[in-house]
Backbone as CSV, one residue per row, in Angstrom:
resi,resn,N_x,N_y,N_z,CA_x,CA_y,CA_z,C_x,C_y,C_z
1,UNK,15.286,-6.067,-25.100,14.591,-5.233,-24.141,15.286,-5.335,-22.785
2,UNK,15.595,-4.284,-22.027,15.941,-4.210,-20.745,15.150,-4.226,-19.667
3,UNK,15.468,-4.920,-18.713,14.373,-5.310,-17.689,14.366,-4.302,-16.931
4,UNK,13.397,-4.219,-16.624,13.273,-3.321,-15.112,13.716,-3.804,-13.507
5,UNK,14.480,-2.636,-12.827,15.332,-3.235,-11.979,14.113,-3.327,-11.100
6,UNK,14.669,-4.395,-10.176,13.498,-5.401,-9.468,14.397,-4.790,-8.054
7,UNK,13.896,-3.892,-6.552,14.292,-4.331,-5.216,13.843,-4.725,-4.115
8,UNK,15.057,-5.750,-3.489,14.525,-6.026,-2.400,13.086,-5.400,-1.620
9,UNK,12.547,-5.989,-1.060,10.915,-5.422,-0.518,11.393,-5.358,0.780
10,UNK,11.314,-4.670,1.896,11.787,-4.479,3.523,10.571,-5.889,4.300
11,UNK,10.747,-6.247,5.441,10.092,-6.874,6.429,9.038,-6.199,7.106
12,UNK,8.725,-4.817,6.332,7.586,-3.847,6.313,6.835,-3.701,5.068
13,UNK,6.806,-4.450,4.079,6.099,-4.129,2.928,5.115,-4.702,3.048
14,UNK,4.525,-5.472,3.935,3.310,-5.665,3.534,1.917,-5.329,3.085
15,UNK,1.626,-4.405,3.248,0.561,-3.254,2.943,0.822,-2.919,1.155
16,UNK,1.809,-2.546,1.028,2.170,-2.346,-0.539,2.048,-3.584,-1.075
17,UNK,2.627,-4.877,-0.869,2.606,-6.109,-1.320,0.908,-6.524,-1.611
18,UNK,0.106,-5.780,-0.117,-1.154,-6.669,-0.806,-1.989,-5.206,-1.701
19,UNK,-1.926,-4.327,-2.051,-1.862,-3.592,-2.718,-1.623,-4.090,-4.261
20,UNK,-0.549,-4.426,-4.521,-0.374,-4.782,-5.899,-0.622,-6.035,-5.904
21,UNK,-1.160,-6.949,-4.857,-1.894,-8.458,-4.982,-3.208,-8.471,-5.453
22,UNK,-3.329,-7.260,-5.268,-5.276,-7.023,-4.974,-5.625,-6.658,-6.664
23,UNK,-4.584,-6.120,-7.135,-4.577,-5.279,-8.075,-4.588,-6.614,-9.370
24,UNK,-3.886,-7.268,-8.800,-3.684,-8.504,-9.853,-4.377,-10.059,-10.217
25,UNK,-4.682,-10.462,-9.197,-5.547,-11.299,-8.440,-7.194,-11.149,-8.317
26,UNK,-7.865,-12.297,-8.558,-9.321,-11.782,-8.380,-9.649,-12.003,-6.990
27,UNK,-10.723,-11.580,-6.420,-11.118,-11.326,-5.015,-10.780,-12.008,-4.501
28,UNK,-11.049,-13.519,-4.410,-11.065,-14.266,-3.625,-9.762,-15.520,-3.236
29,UNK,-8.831,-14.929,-4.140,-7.383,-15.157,-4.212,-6.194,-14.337,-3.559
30,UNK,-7.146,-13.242,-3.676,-6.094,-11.810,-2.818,-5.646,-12.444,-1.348
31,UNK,-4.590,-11.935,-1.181,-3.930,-11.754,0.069,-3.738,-10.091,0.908
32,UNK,-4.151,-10.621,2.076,-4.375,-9.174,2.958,-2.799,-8.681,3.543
33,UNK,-2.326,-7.406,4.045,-1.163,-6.793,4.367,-0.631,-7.967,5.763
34,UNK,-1.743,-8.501,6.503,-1.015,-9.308,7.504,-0.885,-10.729,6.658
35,UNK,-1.223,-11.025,6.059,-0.951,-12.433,5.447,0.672,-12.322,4.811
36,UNK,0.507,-11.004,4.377,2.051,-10.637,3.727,3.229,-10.378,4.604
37,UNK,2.729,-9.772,5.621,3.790,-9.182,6.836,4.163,-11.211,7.466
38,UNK,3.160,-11.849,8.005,3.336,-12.901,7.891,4.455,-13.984,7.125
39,UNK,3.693,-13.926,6.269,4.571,-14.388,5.248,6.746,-13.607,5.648
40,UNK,6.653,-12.507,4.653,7.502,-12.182,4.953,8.369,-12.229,6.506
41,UNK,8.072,-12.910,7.062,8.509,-12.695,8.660,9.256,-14.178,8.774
42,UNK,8.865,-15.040,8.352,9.132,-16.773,7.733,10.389,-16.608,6.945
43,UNK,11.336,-17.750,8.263,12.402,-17.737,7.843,12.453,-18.408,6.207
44,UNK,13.603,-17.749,5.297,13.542,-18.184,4.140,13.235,-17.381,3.214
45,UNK,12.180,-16.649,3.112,11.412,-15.840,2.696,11.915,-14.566,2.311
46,UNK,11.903,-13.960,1.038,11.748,-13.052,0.450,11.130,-12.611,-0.933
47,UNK,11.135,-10.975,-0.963,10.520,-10.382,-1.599,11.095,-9.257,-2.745
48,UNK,10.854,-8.726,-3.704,11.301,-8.467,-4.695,10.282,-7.182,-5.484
49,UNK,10.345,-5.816,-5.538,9.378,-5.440,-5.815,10.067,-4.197,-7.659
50,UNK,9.416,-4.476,-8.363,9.528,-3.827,-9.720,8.808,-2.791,-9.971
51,UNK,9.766,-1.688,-10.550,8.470,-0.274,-10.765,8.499,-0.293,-12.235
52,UNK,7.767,0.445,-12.795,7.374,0.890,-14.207,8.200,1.658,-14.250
53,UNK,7.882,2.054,-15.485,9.158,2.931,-16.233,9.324,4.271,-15.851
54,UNK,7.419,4.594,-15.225,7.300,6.037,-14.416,7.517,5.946,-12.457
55,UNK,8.060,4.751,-12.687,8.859,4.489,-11.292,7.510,4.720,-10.052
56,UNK,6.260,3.982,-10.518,5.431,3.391,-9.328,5.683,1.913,-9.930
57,UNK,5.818,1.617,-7.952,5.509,0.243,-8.028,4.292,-0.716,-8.962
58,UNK,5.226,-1.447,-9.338,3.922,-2.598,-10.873,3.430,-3.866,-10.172
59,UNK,4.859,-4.528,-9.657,4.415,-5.624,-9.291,5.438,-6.418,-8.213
60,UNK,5.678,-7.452,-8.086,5.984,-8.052,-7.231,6.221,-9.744,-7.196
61,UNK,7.298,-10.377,-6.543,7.149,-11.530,-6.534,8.017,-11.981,-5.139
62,UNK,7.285,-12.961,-4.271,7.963,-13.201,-2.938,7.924,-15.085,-3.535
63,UNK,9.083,-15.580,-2.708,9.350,-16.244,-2.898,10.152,-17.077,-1.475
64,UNK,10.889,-18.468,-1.185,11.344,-18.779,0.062,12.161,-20.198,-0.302
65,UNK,12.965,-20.205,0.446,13.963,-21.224,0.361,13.971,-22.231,1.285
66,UNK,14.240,-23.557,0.901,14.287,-24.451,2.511,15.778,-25.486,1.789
67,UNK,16.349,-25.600,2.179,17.628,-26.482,2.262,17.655,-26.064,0.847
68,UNK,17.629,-27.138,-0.166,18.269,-26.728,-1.862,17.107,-26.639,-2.895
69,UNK,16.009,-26.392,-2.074,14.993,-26.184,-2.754,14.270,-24.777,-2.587
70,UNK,13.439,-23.719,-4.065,12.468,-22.892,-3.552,11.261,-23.064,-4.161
71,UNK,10.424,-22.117,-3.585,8.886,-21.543,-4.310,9.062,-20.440,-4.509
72,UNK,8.158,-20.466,-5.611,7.509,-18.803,-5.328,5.833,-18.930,-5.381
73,UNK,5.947,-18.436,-3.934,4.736,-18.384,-3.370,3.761,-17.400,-3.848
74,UNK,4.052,-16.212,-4.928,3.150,-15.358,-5.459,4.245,-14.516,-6.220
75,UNK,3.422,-14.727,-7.340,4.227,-13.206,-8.405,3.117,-12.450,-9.196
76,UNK,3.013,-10.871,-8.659,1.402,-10.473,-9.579,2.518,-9.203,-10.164
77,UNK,1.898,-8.920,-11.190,2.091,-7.633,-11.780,0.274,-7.100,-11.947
78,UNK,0.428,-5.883,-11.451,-0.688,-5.090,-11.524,-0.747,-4.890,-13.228
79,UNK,-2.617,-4.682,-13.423,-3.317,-4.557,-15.113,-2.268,-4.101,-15.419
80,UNK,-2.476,-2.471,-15.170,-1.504,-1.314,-16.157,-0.204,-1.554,-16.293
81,UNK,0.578,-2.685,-15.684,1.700,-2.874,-15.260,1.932,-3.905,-16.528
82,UNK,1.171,-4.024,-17.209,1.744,-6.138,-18.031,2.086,-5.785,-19.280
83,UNK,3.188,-6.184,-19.594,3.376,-6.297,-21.047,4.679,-5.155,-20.936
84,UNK,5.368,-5.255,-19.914,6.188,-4.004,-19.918,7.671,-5.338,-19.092
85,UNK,7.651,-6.107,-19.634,8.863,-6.989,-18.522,8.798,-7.190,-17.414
86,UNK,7.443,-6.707,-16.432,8.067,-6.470,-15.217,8.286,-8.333,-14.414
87,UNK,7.139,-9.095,-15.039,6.964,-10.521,-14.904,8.667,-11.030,-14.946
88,UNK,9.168,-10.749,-16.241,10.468,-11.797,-16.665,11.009,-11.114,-15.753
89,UNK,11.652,-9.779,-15.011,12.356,-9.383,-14.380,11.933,-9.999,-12.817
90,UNK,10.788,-9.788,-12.237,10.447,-10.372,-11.504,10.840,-11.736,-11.522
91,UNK,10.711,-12.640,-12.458,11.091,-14.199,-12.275,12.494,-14.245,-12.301
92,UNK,13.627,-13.548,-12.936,15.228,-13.634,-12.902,15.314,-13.035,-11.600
93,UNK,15.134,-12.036,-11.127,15.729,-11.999,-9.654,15.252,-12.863,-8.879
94,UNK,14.051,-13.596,-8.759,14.113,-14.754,-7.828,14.635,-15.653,-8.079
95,UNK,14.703,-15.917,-9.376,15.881,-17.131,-9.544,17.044,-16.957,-8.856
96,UNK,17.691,-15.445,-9.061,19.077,-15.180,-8.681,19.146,-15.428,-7.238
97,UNK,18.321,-14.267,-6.776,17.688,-14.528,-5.116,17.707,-16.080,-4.699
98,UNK,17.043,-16.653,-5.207,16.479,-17.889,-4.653,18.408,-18.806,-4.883
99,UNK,18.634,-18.992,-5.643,20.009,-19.253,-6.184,21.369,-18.979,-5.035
100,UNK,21.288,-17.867,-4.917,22.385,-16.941,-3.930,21.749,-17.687,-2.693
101,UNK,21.086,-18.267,-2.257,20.128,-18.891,-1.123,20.496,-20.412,-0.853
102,UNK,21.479,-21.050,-2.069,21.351,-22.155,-1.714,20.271,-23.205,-2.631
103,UNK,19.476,-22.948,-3.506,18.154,-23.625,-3.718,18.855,-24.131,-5.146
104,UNK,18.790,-24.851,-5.272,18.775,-25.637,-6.933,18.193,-25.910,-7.884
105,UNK,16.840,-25.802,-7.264,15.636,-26.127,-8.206,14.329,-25.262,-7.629
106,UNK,13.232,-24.482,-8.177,12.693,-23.453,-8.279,11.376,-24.447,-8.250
107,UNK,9.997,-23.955,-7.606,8.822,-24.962,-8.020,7.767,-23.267,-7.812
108,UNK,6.546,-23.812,-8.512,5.592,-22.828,-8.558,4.627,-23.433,-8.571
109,UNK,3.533,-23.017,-8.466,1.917,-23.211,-8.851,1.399,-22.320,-9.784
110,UNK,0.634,-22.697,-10.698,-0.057,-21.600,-11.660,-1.261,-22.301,-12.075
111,UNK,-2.312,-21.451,-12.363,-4.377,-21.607,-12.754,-3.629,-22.324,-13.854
112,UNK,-4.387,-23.347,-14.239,-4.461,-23.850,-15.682,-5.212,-22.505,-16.650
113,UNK,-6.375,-21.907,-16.162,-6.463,-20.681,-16.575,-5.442,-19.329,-17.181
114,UNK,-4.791,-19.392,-16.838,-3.957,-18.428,-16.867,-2.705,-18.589,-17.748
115,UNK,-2.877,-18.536,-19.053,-2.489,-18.787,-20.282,-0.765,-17.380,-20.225
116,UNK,-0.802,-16.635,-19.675,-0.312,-15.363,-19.456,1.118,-15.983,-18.992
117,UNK,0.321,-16.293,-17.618,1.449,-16.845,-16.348,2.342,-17.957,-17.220
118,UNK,1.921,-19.010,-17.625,2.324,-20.368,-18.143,3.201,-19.700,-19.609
119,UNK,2.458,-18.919,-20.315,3.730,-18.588,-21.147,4.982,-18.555,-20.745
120,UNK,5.170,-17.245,-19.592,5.962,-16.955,-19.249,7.142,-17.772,-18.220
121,UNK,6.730,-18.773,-17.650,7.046,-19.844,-17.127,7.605,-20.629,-18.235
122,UNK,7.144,-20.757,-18.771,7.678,-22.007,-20.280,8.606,-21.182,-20.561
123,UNK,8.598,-20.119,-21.043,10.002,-18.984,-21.816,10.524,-19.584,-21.040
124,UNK,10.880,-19.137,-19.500,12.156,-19.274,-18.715,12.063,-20.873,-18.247
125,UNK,12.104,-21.771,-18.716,12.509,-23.179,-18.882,11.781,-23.939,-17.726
126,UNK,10.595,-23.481,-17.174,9.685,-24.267,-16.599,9.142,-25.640,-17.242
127,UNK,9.127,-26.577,-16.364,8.420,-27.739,-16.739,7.622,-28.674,-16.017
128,UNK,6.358,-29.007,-16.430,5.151,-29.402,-15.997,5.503,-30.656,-14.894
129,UNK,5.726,-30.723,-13.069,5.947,-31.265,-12.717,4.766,-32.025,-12.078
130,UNK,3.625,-31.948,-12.050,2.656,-32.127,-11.338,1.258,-31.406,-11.748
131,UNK,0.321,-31.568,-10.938,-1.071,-30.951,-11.354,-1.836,-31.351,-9.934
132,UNK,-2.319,-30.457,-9.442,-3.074,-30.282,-8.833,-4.892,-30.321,-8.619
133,UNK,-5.463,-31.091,-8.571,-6.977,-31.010,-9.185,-7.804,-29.939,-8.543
134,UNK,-8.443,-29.100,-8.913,-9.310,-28.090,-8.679,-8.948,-27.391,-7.247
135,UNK,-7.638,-26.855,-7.215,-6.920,-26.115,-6.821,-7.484,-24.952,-5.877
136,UNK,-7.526,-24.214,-7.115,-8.014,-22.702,-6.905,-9.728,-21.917,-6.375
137,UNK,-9.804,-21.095,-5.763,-10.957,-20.972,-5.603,-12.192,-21.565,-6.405
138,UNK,-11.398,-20.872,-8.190,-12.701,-20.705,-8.932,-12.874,-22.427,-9.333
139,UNK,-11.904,-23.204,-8.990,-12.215,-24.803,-9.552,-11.065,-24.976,-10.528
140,UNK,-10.393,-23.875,-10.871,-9.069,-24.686,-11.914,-8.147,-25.658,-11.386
141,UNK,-7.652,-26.189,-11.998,-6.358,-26.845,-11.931,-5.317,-26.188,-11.193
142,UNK,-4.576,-26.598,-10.209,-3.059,-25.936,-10.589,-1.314,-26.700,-11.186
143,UNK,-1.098,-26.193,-12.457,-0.123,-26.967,-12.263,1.165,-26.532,-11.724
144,UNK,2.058,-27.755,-10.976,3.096,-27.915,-10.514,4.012,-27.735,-11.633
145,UNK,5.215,-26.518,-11.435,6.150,-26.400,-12.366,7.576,-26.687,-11.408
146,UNK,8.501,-26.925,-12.348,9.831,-26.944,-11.657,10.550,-26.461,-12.951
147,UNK,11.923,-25.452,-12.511,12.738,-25.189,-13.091,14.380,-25.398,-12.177
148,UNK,15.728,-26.218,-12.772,16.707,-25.821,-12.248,17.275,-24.705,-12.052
149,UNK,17.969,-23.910,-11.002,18.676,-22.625,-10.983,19.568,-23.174,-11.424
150,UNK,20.510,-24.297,-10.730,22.341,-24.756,-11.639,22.315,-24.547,-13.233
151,UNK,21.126,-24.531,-13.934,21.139,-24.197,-15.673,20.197,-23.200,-16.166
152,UNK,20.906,-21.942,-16.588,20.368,-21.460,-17.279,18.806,-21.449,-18.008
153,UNK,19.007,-22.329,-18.660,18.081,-22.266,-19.320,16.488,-23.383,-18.771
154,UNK,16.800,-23.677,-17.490,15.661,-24.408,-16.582,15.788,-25.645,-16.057
């Protein structure tokens, strides 16, 4: 399967960014257009945005670098949007992104809930670095993942 091409997001996307946050995310997890403009404004920081195959924006993943390390601070693909690559494409360009940046090793947070996310993390060679206790709004877990960029395969 061929991924869907993933681009750069401008230092103006924020409004679209929380748009497809809102879309993906339950209420009280969402992020608002200034939290995003914010965000994005932080040195380090970038963004990455994927359309569907009928070329509206699906989803999204921002992410940020500090010396040889990154995050990614949020990756949603909107409902109608899942099951179409846009996730794995989303996670290889931040790798690449994050990579071309200097960073060596990749870290995330994800719901113990969220069976979806963690698949897809495990495919691309994530591994359980940590755990977080009742994290998230609703009371889950979050766990700490790390993947290497220097290898392929995590």
């Amino acid at each position: 399967m061929t991924l869907p091409p993933v681009a750069h997001a401008g230092p103006q996307a924020g409004a679209l960014l929380a748009v497809l946050h809102a879309d993906a995310f339950p209420a009280a997890e969402r992020w608002d257009a200034e939290a995003m403009d914010v965000l994005l404004a932080m040195p380090g920081t970038f963004a990455g945005v994927a359309r569907t195959g009928a070329g509206i924006p699906g989803g999204f993943v921002m992410g940020r670098v500090a010396a040889d390390e990154a995050e990614i601070l949020t990756l949603a693909v909107r409902g109608t949007a899942r099951r179409q690559g846009l996730g794995r494409a989303l996670l290889a360009w931040l790798r690449a992104e994050a990579a071309s940046h200097g960073a060596r090793r990749l870290f995330l947070e994800v719901s113990a809930h969220n069976a979806a996310a963690r698949a897809l993390y495990r495919a691309a060679g994530f591994a359980e670095a940590g755990r977080r206790r009742a994290y998230y709004p609703d009371g889950s877990d979050a766990f700490v993942l790390a993947a290497r960029l220097d290898d392929p395969e995590g």
